[in-house]
LOMAR-599885 format. One record per atom (N, C-alpha, C): x, y, z; residue in three letters. Coordinates in steps of 0.05 Angstrom, whole numbers, padded with zeros to 5 digits, always signed. Layout:
// residues N
XYZALA...
This chain:
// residues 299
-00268-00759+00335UNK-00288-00773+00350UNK-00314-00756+00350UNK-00334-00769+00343UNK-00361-00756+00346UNK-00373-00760+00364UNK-00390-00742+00379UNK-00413-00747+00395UNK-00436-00734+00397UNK-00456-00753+00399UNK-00491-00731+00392UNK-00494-00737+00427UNK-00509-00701+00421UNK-00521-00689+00436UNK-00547-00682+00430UNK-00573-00713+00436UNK-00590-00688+00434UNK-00600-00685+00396UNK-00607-00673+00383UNK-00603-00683+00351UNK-00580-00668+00338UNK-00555-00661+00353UNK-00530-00648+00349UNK-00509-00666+00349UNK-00485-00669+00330UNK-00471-00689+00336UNK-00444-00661+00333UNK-00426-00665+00355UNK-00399-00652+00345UNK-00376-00676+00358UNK-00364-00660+00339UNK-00343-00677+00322UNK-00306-00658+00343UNK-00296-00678+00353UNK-00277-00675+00371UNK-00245-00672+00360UNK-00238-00656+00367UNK-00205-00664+00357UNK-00191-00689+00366UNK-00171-00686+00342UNK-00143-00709+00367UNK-00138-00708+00386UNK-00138-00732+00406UNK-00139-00741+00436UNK-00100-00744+00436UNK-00097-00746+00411UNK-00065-00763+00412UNK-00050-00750+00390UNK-00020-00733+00394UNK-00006-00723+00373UNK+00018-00743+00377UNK+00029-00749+00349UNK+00060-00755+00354UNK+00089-00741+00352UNK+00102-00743+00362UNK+00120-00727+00350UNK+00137-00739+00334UNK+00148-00764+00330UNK+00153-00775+00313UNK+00144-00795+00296UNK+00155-00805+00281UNK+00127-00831+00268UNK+00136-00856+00292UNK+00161-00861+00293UNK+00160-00888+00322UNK+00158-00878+00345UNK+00156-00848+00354UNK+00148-00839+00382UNK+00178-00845+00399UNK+00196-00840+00379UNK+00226-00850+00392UNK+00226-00811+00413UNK+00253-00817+00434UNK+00251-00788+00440UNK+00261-00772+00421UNK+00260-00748+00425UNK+00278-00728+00407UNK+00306-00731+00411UNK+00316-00716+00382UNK+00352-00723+00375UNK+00371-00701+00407UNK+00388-00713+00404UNK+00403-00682+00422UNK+00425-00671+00409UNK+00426-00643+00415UNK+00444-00633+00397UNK+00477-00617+00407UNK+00494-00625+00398UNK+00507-00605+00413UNK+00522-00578+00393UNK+00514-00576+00373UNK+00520-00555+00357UNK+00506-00536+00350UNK+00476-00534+00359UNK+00461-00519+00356UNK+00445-00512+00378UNK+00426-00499+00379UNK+00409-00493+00397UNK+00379-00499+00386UNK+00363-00519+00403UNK+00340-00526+00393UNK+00320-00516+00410UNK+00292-00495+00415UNK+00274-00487+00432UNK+00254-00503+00418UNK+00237-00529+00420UNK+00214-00528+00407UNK+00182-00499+00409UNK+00178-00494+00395UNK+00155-00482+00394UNK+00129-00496+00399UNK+00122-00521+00388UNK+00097-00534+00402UNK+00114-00562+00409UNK+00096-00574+00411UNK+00104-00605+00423UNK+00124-00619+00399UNK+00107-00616+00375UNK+00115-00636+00349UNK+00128-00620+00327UNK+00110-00593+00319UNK+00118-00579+00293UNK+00137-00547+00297UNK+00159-00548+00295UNK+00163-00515+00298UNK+00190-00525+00317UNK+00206-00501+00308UNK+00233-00499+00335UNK+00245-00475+00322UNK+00248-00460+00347UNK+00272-00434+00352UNK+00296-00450+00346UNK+00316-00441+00328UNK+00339-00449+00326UNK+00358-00431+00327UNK+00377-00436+00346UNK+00394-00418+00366UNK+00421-00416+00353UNK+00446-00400+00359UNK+00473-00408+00352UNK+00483-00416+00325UNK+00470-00406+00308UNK+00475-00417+00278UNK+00476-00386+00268UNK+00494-00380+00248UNK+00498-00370+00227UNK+00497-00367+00206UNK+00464-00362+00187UNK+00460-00376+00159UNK+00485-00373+00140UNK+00496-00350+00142UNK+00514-00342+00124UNK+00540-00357+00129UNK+00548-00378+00157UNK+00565-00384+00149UNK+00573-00413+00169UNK+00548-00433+00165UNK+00544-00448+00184UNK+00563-00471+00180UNK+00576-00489+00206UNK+00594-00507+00201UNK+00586-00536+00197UNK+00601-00542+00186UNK+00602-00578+00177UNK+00573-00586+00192UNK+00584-00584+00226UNK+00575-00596+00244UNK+00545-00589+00248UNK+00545-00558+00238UNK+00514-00547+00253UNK+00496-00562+00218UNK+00499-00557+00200UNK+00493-00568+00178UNK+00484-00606+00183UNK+00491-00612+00191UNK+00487-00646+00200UNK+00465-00649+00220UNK+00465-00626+00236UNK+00446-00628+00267UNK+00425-00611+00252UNK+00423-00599+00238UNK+00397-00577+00220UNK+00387-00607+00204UNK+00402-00625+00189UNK+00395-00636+00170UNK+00367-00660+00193UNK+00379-00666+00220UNK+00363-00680+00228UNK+00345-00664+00247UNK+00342-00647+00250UNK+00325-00627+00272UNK+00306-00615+00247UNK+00308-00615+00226UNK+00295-00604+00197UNK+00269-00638+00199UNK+00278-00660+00207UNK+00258-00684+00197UNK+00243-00682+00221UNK+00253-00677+00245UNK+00240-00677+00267UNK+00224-00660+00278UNK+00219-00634+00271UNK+00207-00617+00280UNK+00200-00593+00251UNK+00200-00602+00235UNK+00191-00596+00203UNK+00193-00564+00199UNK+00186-00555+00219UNK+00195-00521+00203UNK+00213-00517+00227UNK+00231-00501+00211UNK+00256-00484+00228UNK+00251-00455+00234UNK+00260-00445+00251UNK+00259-00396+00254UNK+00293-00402+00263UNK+00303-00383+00245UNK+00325-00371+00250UNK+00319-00344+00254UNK+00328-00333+00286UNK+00322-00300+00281UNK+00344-00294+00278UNK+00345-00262+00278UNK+00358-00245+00269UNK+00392-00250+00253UNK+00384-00245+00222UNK+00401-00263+00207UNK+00397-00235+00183UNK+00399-00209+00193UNK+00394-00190+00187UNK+00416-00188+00155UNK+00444-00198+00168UNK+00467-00198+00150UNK+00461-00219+00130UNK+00440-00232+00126UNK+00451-00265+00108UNK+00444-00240+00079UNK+00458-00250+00058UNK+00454-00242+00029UNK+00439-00259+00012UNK+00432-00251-00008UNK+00408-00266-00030UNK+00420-00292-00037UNK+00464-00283-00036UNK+00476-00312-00047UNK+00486-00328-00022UNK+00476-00319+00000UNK+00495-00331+00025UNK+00469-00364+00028UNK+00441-00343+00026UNK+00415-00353+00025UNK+00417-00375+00014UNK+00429-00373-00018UNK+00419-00393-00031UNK+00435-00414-00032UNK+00472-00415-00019UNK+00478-00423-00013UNK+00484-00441+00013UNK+00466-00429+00027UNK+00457-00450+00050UNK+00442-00464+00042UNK+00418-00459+00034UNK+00406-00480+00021UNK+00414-00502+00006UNK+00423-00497-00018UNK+00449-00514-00021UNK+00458-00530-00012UNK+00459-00536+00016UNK+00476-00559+00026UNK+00454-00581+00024UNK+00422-00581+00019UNK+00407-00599+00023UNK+00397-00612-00012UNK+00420-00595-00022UNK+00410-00608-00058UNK+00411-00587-00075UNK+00406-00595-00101UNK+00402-00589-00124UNK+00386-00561-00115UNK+00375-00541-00121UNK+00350-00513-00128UNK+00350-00509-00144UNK+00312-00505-00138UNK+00294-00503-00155UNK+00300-00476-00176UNK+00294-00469-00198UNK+00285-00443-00209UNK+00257-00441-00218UNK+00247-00425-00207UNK+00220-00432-00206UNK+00201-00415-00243UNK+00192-00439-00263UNK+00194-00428-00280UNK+00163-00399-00277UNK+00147-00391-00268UNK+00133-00379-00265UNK+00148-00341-00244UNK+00147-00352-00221UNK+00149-00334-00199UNK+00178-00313-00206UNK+00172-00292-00202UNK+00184-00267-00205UNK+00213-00272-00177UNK+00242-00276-00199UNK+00266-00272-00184UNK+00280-00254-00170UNK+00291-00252-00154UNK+00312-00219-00150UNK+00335-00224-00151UNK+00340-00237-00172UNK+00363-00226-00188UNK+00389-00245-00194UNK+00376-00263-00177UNK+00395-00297-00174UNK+00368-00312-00192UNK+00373-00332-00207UNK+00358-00351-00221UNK+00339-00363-00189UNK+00349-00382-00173UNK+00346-00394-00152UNK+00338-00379-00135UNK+00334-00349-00131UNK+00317-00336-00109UNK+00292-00321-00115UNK+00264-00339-00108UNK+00249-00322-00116UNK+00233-00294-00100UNK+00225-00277-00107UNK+00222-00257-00097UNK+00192-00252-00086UNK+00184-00245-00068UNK+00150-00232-00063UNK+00151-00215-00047UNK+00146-00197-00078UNK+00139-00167-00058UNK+00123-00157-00063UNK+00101-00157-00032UNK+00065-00158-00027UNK+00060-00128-00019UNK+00042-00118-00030UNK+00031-00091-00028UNK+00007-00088-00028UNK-00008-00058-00028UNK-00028-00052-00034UNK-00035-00056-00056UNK-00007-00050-00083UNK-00022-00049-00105UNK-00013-00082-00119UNK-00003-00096-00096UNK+00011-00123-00111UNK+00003-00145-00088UNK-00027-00152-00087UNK-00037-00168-00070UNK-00024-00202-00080UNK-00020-00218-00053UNK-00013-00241-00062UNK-00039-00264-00062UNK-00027-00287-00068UNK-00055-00306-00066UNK-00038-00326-00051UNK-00018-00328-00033UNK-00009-00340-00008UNK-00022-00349+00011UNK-00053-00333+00010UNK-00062-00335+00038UNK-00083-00358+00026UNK-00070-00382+00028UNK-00094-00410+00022UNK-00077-00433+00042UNK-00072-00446+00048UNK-00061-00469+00055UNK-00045-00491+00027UNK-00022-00496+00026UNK-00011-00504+00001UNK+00021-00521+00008UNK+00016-00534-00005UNK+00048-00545-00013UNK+00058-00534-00034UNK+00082-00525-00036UNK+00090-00513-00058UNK+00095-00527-00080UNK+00088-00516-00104UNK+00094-00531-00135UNK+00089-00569-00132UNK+00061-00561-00126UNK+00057-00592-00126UNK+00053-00599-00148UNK+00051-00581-00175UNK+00037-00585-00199UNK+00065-00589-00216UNK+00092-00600-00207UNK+00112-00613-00210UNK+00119-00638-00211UNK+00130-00659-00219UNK+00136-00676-00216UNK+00144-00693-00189UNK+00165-00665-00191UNK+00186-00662-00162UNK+00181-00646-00143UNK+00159-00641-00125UNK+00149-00621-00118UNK+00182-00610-00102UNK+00181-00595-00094UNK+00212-00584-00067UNK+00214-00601-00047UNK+00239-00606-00045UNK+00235-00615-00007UNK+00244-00602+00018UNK+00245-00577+00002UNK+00242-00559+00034UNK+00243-00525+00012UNK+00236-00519+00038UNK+00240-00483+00023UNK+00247-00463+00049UNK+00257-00455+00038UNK+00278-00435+00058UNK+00272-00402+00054UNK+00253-00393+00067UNK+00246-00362+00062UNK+00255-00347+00088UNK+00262-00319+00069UNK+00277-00305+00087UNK+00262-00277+00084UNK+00255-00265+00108UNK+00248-00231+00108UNK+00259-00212+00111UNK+00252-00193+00088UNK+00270-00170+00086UNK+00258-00143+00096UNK+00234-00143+00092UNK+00211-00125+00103UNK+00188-00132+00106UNK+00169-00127+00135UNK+00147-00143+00144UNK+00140-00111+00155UNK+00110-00112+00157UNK+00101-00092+00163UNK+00095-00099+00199UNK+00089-00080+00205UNK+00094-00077+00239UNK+00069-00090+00254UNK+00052-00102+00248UNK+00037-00125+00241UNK+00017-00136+00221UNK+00014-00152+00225UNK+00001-00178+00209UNK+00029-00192+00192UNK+00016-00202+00173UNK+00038-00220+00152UNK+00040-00252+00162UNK+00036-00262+00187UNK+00049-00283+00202UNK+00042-00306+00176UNK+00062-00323+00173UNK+00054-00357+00167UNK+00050-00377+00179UNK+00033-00395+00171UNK+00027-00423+00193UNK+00045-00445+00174UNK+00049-00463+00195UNK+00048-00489+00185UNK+00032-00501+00192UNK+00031-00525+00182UNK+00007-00548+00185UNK+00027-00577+00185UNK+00023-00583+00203UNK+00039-00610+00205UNK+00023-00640+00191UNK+00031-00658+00164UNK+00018-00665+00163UNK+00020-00696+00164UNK+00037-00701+00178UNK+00038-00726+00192UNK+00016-00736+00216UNK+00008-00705+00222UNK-00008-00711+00247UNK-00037-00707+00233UNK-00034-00700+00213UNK-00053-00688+00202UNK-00073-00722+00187UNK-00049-00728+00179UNK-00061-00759+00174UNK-00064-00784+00198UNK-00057-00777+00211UNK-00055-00794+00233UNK-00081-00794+00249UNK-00088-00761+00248UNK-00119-00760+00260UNK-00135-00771+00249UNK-00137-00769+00222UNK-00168-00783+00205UNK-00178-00806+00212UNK-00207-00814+00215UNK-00209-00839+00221UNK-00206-00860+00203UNK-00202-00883+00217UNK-00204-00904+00207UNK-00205-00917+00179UNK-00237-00901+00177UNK-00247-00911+00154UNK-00239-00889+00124UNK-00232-00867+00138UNK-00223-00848+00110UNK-00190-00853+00106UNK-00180-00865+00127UNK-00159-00874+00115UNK-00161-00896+00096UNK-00174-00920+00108UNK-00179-00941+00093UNK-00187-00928+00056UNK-00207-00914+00057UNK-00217-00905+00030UNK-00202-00887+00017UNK-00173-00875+00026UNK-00159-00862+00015UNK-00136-00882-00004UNK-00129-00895+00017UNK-00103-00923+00013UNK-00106-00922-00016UNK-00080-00918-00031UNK-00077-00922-00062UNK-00097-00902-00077UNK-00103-00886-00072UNK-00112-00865-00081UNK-00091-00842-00103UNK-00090-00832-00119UNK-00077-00809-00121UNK-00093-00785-00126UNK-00081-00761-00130UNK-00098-00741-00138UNK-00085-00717-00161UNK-00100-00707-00178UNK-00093-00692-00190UNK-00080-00660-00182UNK-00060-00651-00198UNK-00045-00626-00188UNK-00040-00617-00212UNK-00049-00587-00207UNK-00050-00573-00238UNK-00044-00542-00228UNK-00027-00525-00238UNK-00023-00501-00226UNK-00045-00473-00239UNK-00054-00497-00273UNK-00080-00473-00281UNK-00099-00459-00267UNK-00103-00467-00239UNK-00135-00450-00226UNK-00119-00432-00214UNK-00090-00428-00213UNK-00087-00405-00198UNK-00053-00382-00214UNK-00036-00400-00218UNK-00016-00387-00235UNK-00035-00376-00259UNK-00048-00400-00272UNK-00060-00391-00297UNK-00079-00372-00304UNK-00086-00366-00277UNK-00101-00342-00278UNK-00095-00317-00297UNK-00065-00305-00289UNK-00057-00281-00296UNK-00041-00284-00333UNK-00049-00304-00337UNK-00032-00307-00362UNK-00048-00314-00394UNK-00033-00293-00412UNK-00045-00297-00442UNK-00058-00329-00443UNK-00063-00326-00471UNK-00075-00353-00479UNK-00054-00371-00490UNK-00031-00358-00506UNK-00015-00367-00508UNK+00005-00387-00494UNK+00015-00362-00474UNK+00033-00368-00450UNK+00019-00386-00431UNK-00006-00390-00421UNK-00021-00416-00413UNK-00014-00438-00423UNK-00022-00440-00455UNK-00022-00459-00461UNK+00008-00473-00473UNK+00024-00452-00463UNK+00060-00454-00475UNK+00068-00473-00447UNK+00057-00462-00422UNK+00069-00475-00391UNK+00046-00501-00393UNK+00028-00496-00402UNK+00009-00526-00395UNK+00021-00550-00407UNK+00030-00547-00438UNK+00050-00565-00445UNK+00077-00566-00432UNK+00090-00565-00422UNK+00114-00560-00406UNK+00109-00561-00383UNK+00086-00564-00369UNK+00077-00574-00334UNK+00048-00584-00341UNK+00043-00607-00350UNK+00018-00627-00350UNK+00015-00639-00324UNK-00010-00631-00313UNK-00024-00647-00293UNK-00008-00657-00279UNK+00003-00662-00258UNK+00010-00687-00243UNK-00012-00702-00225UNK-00004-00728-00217UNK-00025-00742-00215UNK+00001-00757-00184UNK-00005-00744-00159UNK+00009-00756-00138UNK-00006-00770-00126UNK+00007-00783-00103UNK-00010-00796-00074UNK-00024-00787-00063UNK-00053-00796-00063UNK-00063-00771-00029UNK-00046-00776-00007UNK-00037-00796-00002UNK-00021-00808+00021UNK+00004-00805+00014UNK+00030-00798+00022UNK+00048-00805+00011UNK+00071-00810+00031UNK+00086-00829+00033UNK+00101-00836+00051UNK+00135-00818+00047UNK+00142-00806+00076UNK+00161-00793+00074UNK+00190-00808+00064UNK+00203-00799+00044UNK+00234-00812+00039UNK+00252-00822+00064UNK+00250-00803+00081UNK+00272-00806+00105UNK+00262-00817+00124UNK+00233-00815+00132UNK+00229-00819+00160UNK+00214-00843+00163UNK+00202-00844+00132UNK+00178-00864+00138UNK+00150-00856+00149UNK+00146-00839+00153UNK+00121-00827+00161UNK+00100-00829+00136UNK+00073-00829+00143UNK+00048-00831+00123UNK+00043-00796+00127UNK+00037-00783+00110UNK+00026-00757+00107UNK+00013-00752+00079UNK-00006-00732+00093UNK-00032-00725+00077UNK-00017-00703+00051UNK-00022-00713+00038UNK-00013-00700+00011UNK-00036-00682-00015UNK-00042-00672-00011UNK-00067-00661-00017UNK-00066-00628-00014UNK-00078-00612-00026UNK-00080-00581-00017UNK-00102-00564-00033UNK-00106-00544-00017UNK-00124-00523-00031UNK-00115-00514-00059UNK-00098-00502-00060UNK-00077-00486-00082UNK-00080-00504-00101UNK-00068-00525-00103UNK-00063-00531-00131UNK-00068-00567-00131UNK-00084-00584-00113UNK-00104-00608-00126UNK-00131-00606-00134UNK-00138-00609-00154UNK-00166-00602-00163UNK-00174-00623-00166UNK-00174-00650-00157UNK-00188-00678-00161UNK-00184-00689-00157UNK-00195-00708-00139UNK-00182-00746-00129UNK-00187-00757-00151UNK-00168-00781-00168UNK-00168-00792-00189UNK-00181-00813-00190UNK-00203-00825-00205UNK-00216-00852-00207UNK-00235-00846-00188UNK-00246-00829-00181UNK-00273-00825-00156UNK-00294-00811-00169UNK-00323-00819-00160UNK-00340-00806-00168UNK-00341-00783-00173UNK-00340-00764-00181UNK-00335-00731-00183UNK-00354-00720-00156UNK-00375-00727-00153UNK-00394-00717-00130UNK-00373-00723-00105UNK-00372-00748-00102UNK-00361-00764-00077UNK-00335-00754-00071UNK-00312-00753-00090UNK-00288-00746-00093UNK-00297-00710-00084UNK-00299-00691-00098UNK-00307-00676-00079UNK-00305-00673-00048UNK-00327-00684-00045UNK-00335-00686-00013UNK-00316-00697+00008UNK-00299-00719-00010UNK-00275-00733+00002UNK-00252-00713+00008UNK-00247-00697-00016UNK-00225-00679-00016UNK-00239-00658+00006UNK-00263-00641+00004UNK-00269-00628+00022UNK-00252-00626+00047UNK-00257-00652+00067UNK-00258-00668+00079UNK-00227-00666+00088UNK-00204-00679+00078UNK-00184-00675+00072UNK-00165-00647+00066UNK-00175-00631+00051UNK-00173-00603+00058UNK-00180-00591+00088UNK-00204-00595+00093UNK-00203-00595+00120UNK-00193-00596+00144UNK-00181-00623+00147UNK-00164-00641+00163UNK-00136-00614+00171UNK-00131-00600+00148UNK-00099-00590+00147UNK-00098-00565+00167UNK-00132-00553+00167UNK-00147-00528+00181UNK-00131-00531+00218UNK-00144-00559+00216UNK-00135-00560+00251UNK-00123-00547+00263UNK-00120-00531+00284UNK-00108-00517+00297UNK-00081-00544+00305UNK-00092-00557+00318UNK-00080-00578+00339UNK-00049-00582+00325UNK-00053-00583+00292UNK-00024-00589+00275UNK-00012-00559+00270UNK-00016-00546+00282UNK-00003-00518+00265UNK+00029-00491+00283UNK+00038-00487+00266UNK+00049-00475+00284UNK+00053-00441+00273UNK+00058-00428+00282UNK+00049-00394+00269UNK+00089-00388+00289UNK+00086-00370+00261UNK+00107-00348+00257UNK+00102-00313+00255UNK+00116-00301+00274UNK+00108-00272+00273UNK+00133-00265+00252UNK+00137-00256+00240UNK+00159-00236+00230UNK+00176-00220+00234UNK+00199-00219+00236UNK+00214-00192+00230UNK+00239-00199+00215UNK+00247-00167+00205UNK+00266-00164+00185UNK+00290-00183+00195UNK+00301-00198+00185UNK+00323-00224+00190UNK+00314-00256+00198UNK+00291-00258+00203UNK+00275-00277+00207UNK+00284-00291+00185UNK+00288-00328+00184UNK+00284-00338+00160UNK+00266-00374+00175UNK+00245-00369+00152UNK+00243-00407+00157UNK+00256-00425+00140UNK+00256-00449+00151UNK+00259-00464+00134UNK+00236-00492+00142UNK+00231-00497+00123UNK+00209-00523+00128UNK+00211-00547+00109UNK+00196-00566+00118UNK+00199-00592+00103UNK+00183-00592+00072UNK+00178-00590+00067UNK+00155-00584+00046UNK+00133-00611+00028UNK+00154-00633+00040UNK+00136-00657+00033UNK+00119-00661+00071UNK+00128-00655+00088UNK+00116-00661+00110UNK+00096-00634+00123UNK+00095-00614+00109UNK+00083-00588+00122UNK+00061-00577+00099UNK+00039-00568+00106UNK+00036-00540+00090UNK+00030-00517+00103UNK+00027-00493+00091UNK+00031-00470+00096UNK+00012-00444+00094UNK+00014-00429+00101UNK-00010-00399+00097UNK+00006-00389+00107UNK+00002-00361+00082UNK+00015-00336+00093UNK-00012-00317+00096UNK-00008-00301+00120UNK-00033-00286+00122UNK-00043-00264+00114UNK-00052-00245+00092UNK-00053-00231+00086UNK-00070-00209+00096UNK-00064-00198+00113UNK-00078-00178+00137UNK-00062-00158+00133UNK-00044-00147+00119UNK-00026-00126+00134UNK-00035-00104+00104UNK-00038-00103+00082UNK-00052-00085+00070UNK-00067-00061+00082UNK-00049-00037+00075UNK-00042-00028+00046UNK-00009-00029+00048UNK+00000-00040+00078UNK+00036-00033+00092UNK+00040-00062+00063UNK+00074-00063+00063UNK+00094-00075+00046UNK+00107-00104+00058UNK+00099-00124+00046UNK+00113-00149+00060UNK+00131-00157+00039UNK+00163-00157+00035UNK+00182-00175+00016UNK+00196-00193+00023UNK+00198-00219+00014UNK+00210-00239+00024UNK+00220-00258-00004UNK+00242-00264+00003UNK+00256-00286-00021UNK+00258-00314-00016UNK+00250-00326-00024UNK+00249-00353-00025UNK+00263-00373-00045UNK+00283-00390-00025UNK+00295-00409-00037UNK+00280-00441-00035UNK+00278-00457-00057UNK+00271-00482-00059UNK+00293-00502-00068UNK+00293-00530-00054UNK+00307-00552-00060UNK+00294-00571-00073UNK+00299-00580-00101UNK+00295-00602-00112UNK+00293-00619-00097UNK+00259-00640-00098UNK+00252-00662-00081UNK+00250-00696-00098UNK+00236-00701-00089UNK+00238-00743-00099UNK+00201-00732-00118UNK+00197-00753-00127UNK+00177-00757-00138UNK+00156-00779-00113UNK+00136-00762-00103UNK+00115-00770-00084UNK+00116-00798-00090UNK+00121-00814-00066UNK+00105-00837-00072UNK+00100-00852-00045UNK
């Protein structure tokens, strides 16, 4: 909502969050422990054992994962690289990610951030959108965090589309947009090896909008990292549109922040969230491994 002041106009946040797309109440659980962290995005999850969770708690994660999009398991100090990737596991197929540096499992990838090994995490992103199949969730676990900084956000983006007005929804509707991983993987790589992965990951061309598989929810599909273009739009205008849209994800109002420590793991939605990791803790050591689940094709 806008309002001028005077020859000033500012521009107001959301008056209205949802927490679900029908505004039904939340699930109840009796196998786990659920703390929400804000109203809509984020929950402490209590009583679970990554390394060795049952039937039951697996079923109540599977629907407390749609409803409140990122998960914190603390202190999970014991889980292993294969316990990791086998929990994950229970939600599908994983990813191997053909770029990002492993530790030592195909399916676990590794980031370990330093002084002399700066990351480029700290943007707002969906992961491997420049996929077909982008992930549908990713499951990162910490092994060493420095004694502060490091934290990650989410960005909720159900709510995230829900705020826009009116009329930029209307002008988004049937839109897609381009996703290319060259402005930023491709950075560090021969001419060769560029052009070896550019044939073997061409452009994708998703929804700006894209409706969730499970829930039915509309969310903003779009990111800093890796869309470089609304498709069929003026190049000037498209721009300014994406701007715009990039923007939207900034909001405080959708976000939820994670502090760190060693046994910490998230897990998040990855078609319903995006993410920043913060890069403040330089020249100290942040390592964390990350598991990904094979997702649907946006639509």
């Amino acid at each position: 909502m806008q309002v001028t002041i005077g020859d000033h106009q500012i521009e107001f946040g959301p008056k209205r969050l949802r927490l679900r797309a029908d505004d039904a109440p939340p699930a109840t659980y009796e196998h786990i422990g659920v703390r929400p962290v804000t109203p809509f995005i984020g929950a402490d999850i209590e009583g679970v054992d990554l390394a060795a969770p049952t039937p039951q708690q697996i079923a109540e994660l599977k629907t407390t994962l749609l409803e409140r999009k990122v998960l914190f398991f603390r202190d999970q100090q014991h889980l292993t690289a294969h316990q990791h990737r086998d929990f994950a596991a229970h939600w599908g197929e994983l990813e191997v990610h053909p770029i990002l540096d492993q530790g030592g499992i195909p399916e676990v990838v590794r980031f370990d951030r330093g002084q002399d090994n700066p990351g480029m995490e700290n943007i707002w992103h969906v992961d491997v959108t420049w996929k077909d199949r982008p992930p549908l969730g990713s499951v990162l676990r910490a092994i060493e965090v420095p004694d502060a900084g490091g934290d990650t956000l989410w960005s909720d983006m159900g709510n995230a589309y829900d705020a826009l007005p009116d009329d930029i929804k209307e002008r988004i509707d049937g839109l897609t947009a381009t996703h290319d991983f060259t402005p930023s993987f491709g950075l560090g790589m021969t001419p060769d090896k560029l052009a070896q992965m550019q044939a073997q990951y061409p452009p994708q061309h998703h929804p700006v909008v894209r409706t969730h598989p499970e829930t039915g929810r509309k969310l903003l599909f779009v990111n800093s990292l890796f869309t470089t273009e609304i498709d069929g739009v003026d190049p000037v205008e498209g721009r300014e549109l994406l701007r715009r849209l990039l923007d939207q994800v900034k909001m405080p109002d959708f976000q939820v922040r994670l502090r760190w420590a060693p046994g910490t793991v998230a897990f998040w939605d990855n078609r319903a969230t995006q993410h920043y990791a913060c890069s403040d803790y330089f020249p100290n050591r942040r390592v964390m491994e990350r598991v990904a689940i094979v997702g649907d094709v946006p639509a």
